[in-house]
C-alpha positions in Angstrom: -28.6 15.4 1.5 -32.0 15.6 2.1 -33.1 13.5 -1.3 -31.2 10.7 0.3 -28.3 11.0 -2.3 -25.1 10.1 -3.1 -23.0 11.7 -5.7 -20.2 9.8 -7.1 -17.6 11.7 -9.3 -16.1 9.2 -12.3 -13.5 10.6 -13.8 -12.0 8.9 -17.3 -9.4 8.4 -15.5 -10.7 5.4 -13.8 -13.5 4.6 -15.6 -13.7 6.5 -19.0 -16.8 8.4 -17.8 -16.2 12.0 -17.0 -19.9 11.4 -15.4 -21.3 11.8 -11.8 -23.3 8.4 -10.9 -26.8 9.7 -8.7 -26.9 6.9 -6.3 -29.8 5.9 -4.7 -29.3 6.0 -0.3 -32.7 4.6 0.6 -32.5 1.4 -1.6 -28.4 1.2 -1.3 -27.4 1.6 2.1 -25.7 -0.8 4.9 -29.2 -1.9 5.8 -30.9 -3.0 2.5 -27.9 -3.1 -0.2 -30.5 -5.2 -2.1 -30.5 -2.4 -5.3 -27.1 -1.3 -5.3 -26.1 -3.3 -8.2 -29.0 -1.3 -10.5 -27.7 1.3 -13.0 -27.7 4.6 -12.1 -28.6 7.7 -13.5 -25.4 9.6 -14.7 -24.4 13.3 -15.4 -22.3 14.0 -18.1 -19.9 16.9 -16.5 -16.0 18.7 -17.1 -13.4 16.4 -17.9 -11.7 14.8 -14.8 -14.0 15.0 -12.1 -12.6 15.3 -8.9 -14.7 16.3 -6.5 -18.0 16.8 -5.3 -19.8 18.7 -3.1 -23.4 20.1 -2.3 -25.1 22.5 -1.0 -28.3 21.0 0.5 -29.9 24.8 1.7 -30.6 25.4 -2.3 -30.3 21.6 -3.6 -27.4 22.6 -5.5 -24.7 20.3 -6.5 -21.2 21.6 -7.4 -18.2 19.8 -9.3 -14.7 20.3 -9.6 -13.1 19.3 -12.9 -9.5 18.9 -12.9 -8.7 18.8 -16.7 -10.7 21.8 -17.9 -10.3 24.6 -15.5 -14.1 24.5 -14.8 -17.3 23.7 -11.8 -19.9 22.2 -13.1 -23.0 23.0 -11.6 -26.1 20.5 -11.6 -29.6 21.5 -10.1 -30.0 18.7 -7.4 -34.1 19.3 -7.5 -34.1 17.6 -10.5 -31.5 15.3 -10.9 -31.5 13.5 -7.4 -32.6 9.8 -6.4 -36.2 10.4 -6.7 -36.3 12.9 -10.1 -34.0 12.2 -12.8 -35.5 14.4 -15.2 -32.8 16.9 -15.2 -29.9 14.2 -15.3 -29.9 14.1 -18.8 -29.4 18.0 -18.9 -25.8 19.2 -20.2 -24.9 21.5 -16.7 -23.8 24.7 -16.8 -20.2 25.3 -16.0 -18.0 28.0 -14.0 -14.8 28.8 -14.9 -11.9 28.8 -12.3 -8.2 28.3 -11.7 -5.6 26.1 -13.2 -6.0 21.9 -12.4 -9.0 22.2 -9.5 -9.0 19.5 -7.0 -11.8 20.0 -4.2 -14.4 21.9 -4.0 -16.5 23.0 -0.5 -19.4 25.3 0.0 -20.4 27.8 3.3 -23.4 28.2 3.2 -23.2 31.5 5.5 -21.4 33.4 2.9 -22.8 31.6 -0.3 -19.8 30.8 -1.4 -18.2 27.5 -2.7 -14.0 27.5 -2.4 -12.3 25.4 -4.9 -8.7 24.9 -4.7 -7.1 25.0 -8.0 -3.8 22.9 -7.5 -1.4 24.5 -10.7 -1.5 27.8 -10.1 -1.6 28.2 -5.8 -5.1 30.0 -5.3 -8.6 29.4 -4.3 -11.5 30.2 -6.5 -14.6 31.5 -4.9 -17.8 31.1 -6.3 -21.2 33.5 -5.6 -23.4 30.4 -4.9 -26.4 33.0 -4.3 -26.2 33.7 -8.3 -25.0 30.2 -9.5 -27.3 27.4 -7.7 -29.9 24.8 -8.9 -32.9 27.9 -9.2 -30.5 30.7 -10.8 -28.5 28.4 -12.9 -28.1 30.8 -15.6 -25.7 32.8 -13.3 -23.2 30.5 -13.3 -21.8 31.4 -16.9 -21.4 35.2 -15.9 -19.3 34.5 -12.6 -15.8 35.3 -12.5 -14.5 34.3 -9.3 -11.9 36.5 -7.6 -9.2 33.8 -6.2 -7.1 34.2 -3.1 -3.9 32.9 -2.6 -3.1 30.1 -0.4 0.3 27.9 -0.1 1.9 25.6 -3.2 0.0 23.4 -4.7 -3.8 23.7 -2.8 -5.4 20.0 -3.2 -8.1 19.8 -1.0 -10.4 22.3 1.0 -12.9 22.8 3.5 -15.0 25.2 5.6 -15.6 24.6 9.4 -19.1 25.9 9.7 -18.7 26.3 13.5 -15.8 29.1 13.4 -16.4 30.5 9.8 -12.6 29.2 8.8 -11.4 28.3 5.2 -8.5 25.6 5.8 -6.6 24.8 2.4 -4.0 21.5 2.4 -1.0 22.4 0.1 0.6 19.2 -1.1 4.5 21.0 -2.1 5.1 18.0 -4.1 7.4 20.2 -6.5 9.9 21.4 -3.9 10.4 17.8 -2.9 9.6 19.5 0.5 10.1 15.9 2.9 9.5 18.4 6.3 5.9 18.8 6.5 3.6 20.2 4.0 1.5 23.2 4.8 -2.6 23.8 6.3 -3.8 27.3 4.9 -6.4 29.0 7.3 -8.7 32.4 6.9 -11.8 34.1 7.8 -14.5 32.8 5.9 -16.7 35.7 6.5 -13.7 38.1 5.1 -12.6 36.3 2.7 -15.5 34.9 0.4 -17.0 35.3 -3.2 -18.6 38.8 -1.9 -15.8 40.5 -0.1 -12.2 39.9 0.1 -11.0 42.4 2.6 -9.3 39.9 4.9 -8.0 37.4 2.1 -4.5 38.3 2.6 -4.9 37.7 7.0 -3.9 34.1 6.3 -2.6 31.7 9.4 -0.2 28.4 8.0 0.1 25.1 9.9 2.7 22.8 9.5 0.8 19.0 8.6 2.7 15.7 7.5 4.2 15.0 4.1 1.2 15.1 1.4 -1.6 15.9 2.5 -4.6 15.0 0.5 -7.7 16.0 1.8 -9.1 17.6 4.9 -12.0 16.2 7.6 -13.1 18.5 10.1 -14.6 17.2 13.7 -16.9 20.0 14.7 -17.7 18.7 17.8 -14.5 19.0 19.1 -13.1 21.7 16.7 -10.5 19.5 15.2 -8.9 18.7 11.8 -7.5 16.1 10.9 -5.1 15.5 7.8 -4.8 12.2 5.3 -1.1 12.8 4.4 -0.4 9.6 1.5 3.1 9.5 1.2 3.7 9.0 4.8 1.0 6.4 5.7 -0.2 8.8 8.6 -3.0 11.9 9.1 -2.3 14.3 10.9 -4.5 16.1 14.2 -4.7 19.5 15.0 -6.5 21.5 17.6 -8.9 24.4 15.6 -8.7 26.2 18.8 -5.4 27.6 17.8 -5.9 28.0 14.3 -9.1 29.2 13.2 -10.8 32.8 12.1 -10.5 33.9 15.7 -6.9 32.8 15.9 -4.8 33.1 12.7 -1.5 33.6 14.2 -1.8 30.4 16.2 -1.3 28.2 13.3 2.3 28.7 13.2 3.1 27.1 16.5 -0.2 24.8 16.3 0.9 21.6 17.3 0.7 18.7 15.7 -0.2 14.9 16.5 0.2 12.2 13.8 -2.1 8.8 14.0 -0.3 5.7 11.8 -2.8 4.0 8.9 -2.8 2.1 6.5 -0.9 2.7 2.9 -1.3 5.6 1.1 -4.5 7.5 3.0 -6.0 10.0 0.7 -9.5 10.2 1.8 -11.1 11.1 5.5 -14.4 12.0 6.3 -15.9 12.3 9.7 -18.9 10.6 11.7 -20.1 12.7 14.4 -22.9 9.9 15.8 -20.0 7.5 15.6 -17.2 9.5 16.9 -15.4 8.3 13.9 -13.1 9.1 11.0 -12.8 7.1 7.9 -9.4 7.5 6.5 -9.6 5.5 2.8 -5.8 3.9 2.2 -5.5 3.3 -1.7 -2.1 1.7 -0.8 -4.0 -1.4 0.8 -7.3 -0.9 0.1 -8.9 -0.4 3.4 -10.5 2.1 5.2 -8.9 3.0 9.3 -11.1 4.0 11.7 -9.7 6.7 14.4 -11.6 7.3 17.1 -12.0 10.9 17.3 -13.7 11.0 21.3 -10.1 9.3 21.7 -7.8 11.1 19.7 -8.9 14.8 18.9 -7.5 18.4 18.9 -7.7 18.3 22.6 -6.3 14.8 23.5 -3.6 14.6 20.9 -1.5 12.3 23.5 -3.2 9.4 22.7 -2.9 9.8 18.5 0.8 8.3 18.5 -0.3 5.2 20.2 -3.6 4.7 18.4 -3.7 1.6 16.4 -6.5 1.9 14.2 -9.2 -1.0 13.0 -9.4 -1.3 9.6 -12.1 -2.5 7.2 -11.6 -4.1 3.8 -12.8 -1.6 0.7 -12.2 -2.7 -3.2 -9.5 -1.3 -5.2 -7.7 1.4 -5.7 -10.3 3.5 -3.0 -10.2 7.0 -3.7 -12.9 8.9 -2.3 -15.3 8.5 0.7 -18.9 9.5 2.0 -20.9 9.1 4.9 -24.7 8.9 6.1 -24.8 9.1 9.5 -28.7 8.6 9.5 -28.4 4.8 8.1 -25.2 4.0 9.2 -23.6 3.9 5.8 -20.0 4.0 4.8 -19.8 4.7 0.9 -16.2 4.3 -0.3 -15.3 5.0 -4.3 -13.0 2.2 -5.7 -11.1 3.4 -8.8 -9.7 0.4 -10.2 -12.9 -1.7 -9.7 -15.1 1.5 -10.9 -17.6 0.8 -7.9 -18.3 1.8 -4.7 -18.4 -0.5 -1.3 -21.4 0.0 0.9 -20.2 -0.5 4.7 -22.2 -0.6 7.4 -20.7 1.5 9.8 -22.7 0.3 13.2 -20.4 -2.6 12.7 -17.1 -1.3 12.3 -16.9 2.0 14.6 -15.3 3.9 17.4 -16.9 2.0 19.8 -17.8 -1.5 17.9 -15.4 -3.2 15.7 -17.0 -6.6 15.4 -17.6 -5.8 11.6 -14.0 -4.5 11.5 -11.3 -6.7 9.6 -9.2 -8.5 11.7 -5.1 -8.8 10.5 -2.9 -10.8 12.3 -0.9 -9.4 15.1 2.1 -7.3 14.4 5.6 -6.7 16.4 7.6 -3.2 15.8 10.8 -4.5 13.3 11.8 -2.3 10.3 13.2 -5.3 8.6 12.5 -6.5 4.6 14.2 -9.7 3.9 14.3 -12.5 6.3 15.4 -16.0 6.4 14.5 -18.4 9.6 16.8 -21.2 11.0 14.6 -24.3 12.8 17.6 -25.8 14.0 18.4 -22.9 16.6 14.6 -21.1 16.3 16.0 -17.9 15.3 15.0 -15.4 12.9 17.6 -13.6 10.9 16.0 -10.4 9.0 18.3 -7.2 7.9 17.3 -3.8 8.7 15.5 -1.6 6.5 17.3 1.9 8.0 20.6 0.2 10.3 23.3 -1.5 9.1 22.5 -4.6 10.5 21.0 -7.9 10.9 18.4 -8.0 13.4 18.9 -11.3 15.5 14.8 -12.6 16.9 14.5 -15.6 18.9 11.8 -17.5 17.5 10.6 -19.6 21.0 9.4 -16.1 22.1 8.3 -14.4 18.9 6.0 -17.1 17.3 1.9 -17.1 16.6 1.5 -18.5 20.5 4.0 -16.3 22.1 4.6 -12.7 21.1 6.8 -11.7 24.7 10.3 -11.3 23.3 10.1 -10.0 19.8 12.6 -7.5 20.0 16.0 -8.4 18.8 18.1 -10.7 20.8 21.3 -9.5 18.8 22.4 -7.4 15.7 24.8 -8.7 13.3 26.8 -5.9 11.8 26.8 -5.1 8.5 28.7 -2.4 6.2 24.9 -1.1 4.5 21.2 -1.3 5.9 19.2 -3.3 3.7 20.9 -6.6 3.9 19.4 -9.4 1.6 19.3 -12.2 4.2 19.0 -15.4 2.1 20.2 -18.7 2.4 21.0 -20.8 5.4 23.2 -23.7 5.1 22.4 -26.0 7.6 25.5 -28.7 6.9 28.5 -26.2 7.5 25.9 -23.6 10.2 26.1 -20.4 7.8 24.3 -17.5 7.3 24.8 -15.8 3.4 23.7 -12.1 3.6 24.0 -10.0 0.6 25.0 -5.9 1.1 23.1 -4.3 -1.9 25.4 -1.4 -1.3 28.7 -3.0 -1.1 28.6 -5.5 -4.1 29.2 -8.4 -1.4 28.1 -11.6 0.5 28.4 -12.3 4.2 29.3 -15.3 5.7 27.6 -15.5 9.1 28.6 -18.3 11.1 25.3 -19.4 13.0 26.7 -21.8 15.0 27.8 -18.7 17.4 25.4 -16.6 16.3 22.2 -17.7 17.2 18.7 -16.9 19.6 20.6 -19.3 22.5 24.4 -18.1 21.9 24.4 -14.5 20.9 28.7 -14.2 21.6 29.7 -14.7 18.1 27.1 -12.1 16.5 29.3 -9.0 16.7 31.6 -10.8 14.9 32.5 -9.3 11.7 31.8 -12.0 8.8 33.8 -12.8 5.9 32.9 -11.3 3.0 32.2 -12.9 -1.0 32.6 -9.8 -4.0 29.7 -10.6 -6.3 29.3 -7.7 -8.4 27.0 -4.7 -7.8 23.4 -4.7 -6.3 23.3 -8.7 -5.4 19.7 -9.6 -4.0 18.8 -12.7 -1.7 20.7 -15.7 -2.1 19.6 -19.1 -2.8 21.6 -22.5 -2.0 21.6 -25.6 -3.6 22.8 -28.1 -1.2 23.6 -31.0 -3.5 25.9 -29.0 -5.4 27.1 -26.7 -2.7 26.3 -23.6 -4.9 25.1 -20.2 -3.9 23.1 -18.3 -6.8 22.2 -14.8 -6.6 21.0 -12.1 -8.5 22.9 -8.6 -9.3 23.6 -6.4 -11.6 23.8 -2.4 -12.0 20.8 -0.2 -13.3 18.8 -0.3 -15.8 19.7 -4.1 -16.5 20.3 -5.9 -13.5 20.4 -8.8 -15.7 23.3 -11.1 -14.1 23.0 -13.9 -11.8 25.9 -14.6 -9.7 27.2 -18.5 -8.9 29.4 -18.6 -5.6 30.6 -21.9 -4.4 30.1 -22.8 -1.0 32.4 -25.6 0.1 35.3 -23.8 -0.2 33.7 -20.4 1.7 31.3 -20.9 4.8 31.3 -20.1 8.4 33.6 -23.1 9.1 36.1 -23.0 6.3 35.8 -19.3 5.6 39.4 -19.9 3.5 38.3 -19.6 0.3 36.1 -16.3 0.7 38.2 -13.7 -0.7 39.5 -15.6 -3.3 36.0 -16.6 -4.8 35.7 -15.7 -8.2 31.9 -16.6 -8.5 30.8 -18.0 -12.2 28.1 -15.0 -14.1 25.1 -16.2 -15.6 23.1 -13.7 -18.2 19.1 -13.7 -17.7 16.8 -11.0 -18.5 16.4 -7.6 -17.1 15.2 -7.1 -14.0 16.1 -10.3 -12.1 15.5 -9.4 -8.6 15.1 -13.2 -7.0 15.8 -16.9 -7.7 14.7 -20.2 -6.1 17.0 -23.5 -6.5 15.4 -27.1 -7.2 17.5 -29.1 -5.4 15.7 -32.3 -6.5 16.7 -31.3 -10.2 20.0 -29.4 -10.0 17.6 -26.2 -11.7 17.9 -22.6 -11.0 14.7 -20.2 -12.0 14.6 -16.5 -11.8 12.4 -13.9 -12.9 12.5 -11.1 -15.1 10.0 -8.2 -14.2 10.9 -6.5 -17.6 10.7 -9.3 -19.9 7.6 -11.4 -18.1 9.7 -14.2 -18.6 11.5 -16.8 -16.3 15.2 -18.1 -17.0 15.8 -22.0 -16.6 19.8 -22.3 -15.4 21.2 -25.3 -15.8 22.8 -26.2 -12.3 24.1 -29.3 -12.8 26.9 -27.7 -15.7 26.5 -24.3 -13.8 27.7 -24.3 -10.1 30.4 -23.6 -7.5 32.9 -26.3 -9.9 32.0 -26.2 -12.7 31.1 -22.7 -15.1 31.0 -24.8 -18.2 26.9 -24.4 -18.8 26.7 -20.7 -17.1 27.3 -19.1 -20.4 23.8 -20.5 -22.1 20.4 -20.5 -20.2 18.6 -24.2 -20.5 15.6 -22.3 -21.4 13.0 -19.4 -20.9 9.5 -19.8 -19.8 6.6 -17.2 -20.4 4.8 -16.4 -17.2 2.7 -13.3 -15.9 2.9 -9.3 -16.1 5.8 -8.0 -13.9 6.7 -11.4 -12.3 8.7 -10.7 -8.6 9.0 -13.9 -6.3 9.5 -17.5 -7.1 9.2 -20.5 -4.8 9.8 -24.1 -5.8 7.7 -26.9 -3.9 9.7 -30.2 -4.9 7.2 -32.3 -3.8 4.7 -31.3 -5.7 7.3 -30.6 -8.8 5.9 -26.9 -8.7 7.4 -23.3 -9.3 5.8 -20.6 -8.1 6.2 -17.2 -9.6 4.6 -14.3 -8.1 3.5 -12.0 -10.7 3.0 -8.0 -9.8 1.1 -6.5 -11.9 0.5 -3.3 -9.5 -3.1 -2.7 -9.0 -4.6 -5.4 -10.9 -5.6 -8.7 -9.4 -2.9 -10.9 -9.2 -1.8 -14.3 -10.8 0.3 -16.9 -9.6 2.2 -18.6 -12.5 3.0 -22.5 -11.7 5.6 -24.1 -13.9 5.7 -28.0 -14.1 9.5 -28.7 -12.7 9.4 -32.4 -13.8 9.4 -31.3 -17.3 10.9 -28.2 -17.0 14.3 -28.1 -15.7 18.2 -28.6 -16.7 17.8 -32.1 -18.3 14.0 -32.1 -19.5 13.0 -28.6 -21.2 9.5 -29.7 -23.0 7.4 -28.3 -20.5 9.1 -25.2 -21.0 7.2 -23.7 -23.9 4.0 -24.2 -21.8 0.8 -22.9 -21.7 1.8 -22.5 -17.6 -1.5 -22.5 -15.6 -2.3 -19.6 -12.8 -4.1 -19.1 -10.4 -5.5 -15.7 -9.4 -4.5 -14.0 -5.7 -4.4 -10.9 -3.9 -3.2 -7.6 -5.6 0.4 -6.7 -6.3 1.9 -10.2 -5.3 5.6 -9.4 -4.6 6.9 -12.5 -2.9 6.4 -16.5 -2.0 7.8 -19.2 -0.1 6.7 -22.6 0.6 6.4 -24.6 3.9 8.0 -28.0 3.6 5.9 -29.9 6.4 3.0 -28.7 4.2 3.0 -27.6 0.8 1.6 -24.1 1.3 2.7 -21.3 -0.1 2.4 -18.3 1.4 2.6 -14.9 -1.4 2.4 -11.7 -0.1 -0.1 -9.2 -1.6 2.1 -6.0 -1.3 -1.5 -3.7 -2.9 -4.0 -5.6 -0.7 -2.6 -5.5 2.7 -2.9 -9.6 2.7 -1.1 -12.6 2.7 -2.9 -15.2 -0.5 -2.4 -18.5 1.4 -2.1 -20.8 -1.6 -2.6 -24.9 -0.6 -0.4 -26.5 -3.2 -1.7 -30.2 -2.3 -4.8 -29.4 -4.5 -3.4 -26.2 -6.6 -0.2 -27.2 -8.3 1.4 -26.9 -11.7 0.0 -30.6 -12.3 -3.4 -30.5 -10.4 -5.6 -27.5 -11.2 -9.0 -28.4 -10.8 -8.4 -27.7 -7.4 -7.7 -24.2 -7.3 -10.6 -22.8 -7.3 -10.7 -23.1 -3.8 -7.0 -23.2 -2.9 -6.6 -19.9 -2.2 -7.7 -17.8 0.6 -6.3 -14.0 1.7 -5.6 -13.3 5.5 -5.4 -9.8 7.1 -1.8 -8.3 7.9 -0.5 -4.9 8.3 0.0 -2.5 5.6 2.7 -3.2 2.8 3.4 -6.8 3.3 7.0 -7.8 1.6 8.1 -11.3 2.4 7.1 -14.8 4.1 9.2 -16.7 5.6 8.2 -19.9 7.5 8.9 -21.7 10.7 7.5 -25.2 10.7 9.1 -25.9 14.0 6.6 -23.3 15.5 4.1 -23.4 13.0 4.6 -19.8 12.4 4.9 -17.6 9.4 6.5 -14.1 9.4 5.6 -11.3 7.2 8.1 -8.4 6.9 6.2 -4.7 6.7 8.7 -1.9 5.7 6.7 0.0 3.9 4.4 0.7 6.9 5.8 3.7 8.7 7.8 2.2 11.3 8.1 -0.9 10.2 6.5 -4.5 11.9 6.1 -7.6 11.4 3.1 -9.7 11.0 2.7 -13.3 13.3 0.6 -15.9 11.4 -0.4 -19.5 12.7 0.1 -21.9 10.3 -2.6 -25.0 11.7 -5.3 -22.3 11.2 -4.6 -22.1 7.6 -3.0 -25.8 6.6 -5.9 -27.2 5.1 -4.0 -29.8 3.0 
């Protein structure tokens, strides 16, 4: 506004303030951030705050709280970045609908439209009687209310046409279609008059939309819809005041960001929109002279830049004049300053820079150097998708699509284990309480004949996860289990079932070992005959003894060799037997994230001392979910599912035995949105990292010398 302001709503429920921070945008802005770490003036305001917005033709500054039904109303004059004499000042309040979750103002009709999400209406409020120089007004309003679609989150007013456009987020219908875009005639339909409230025009928009940016250059909305990871483009030519009844057949376009988009806000100098993912925290940048209401061809195939925010973003603003990108980050209660000249429609030096990606809905994958090929199992087909990894590596992205498909009874398949001695392929079907034996010898990137083979199968119990082999033993472990405890870890033996004596398959009757709730993954030290896995419930790790529990011999599977402490919510695990180090992933959501590292050589099936711990960490990227290691080096690779990154951990000089190091062992690299697993190459110096929560699915292509400092 025109005190070079910036109003930043903190609700309790990310910082415990139910305040609005007054900013200062001449001494914290992409040019000069130099004062941006000085306190701020605050505002105490309505419990929940969330939303802002002002209207800068009486310097009045209006706030939606969610919690207590009410708009505050704070005299901008006097409580800016130059005065804060009326900061201090307890606001007056307006009361409106149930839950209300955006407010915007029009200044033509002096109204400010609040969308109050629990009870389906719009509150409009006479901003000619409640602003900064009448604001004793305010407390006599009662705003007459129209009604819009279910469950109104966000709102805004297209100055250029005079239209009121309301997002509906229908999360209580479960509605998976499409939510809904209410539209009216602002200049019917205000705090005055309400003669044309009920002449309402609906557009169908993705799933969830959460707020609403508005390109009047072009006349264009656009949409950030978070459950679906896209935003959604519409032309305001056929849904606006002068066309109502075009919003029914408006048609749509849909642009792919990052995770969980919940913010947009529009550049017009830039010809760009900011789209804040919470998911990963970044921010996408659509080119809007690109991809508009009029050119809607080109949304699909957009691919985005992106730019790194903190966490948990939530909220965005932008100053055009100094080239300033403010983002809100709710789990780091701050806000990033980013200087937009850099990181445009047109420029994206400044931009952050993931590795590539190739279209692959797979999750779990497991890669075999002796043929090059890439096994990963489909995230929506019953299959295994087949990649040849001499033409999908960091150097060579040409033939990434699947060479083959291995069928399977269920999508989802928990690739795992590859045993190199006997050529197999084990491939756990969450849905079918089995293991598949895929003989790789005949089903590889060079011989593809043998893949549409059906495999042999292994009964486990229900829900079995990834399977990991311990070759001395000849032992497949695995975890299972049905819901809430999935508590069991499965023990298969594999010299009397693989893809070249398949015999013994059916009549496996695979040993059951009892850890704690929520096992979801294991990892096998072959070096010690030890099995770890995970709980996510009990933040614990069980120690299996596998040299009394294995394919022969059940005699130790009914008593674990011990439990270790480790971090909140612990996920993956990874052993390095090199460097005598386990590496457990610990997912503790949005909070930073810790890598736990267990000492091997002391505990493990015959020596349990170093069980009891402490266990050092080491800190990563946000909501680590899963780890491998690469044997030629000693890296381990975690991916950060919250962050959007891969944490490239160098074990040489960050291990359970050598700490001192890890400082600076760890260093984040850019990937796509939702990361799930690593899995290495060392043949090709390539590591792959499975996407499926993006919304089609890919895969992202890492080099390995880039990022091998050992």
């Amino acid at each position: 506004m025109a005190t070079d302001t910036i109003y930043v709503a903190d609700s309790e429920n990310f910082t415990g303030g139910d305040t609005i921070s007054v900013i200062d945008g001449r001494t914290c802005q992409a040019a000069d951030i130099s004062r941006c770490m000085r306190t701020s003036p605050t505002v105490t305001v309505g419990n929940d705050p969330m939303a802002v917005a002002v209207d800068e033709t009486t310097d009045t500054v209006y706030v939606a709280n969610g919690n207590d039904n009410t708009v505050s109303v704070i005299d901008g004059a006097t409580c800016n970045a130059h005065i804060h004499a009326g900061c201090s000042q307890s606001p007056p309040t307006v009361s409106v609908g149930a839950n209300p979750q955006s407010v915007a103002v029009d200044d033509a009709t002096h109204t400010a439209y609040v969308a109050n999400g629990a009870d389906n209406t719009v509150s409009m409020i006479d901003t000619s009687t409640c602003n900064a120089s009448d604001l004793g007004g305010c407390a006599m309003q009662s705003p007459p209310t129209v009604g819009v679609g279910v469950g109104p989150i966000a709102v805004a007013v297209n100055p250029a046409t005079h239209t009121v456009y309301v997002a509906n987020d229908d999360v209580e219908t479960g509605n998976n279609d499409g939510d809904t875009l209410s539209a009216f005639d602002a200049s019917t339909c205000n705090a005055t008059t309400q003669a044309g409230c009920h002449n309402q025009g609906t557009a169908t928009v993705g799933v969830g939309p959460f707020s609403i940016a508005i390109d009047t250059a072009t006349n264009s909305l656009y949409t950030a819809n978070e459950p679906s990871n896209t935003v959604s483009v519409l032309d305001g030519r056929t849904c606006d005041a002068v066309d109502l009844a075009g919003c029914a057949a408006a048609a749509v376009a849909a642009v792919t960001v990052g995770s969980g988009p919940v913010w947009a806000v529009w550049d017009g100098p830039a010809d760009s929109l900011y789209v804040v993912n919470t998911g990963d925290d970044t921010v996408s940048v659509i080119a809007t002279d690109v991809c508009n209401g009029q050119h809607m061809a080109a949304c699909s195939g957009l691919i985005p830049p992106t730019v790194q925010a903190g966490e948990g973003p939530n909220g965005a603003a932008v100053d055009p004049a100094t080239h300033t990108l403010y983002v809100t980050n709710g789990i780091d209660n701050d806000v990033s300053v980013i200087a937009t000249a850099w990181c445009d429609a047109t420029d994206t030096s400044g931009c952050r820079h993931p590795a590539p990606t190739v279209a692959d809905n797979d999750f779990l994958a497991s890669v075999d150097p002796a043929t090059n090929t890439i096994y990963a199992g489909n995230n929506t087909l019953p299959e295994i998708d087949v990649l040849n990894g001499a033409t999908c590596n960091a150097r060579d992205l040409s033939g990434c699509a699947p060479v083959a498909e291995i069928p399977m009874a269920d999508p989802e398949a928990n690739v795992g284990a590859v045993d190199d001695a006997t050529h197999t392929l084990y491939a756990a079907d969450p849905y079918s309480d089995t293991v598949s034996v895929i003989n790789t010898a005949t089903c590889n990137a060079a011989h593809t004949k043998g893949c549409s083979t059906v495999a042999p199968t292994i009964t486990v119990g229900p829900f079995p996860g990834s399977p990991a082999l311990d070759p001395v033993t000849r032992t497949l472990y695995l975890p299972y289990g049905s819901a809430p405890h999935f508590n069991k870890v499965a023990v298969v033996n594999t010299a009397t079932c693989n893809a070249e004596d398949p015999a013994g398959c059916a009549t496996q009757k695979p040993g059951r070992v009892t850890v704690g709730p929520d096992t979801f993954s294991v990892a096998v030290s072959a070096k010690t005959d030890t099995v770890y896995a995970p709980s996510v419930a009990n933040n614990t790790m069980a120690v299996i003894n596998g040299a009394t529990c294995n394919g022969t011999d059940h005699s130790g599977c009914k008593t674990l060799a011990a439990t270790v402490n480790v971090g909140a919510f612990p996920l993956g695990v990874a052993v390095d037997d090199v460097t005598h180090t386990v590496y457990v992933a610990n997912d503790d959501g949005d909070s930073p994230g810790t890598v736990s590292m267990i000492n091997s050589a002391t505990c493990n099936s015959s020596d349990t001392d170093g069980c009891s711990g402490p266990v050092p960490t080491v800190g990563v990227g946000r909501g680590p979910e899963l780890a491998t290691v690469d044997p030629a080096t000693g890296v381990v690779y975690i991916t950060d599912s919250e962050d959007a990154t891969v944490s490239v951990l160098y074990g040489s000089r960050c291990n359970a035995t050598a700490t001192r190091g890890c400082g600076t062992a760890v260093e984040e690299i850019a990937v796509g949105s939702s990361p799930a697993q690593p899995v290495v190459d060392p043949d090709n110096n390539t590591v792959y990292v499975t996407q499926p929560g993006s919304t089609s699915g890919s895969i992202s292509i890492l080099e390995t010398p880039g990022c091998n400092h050992t």
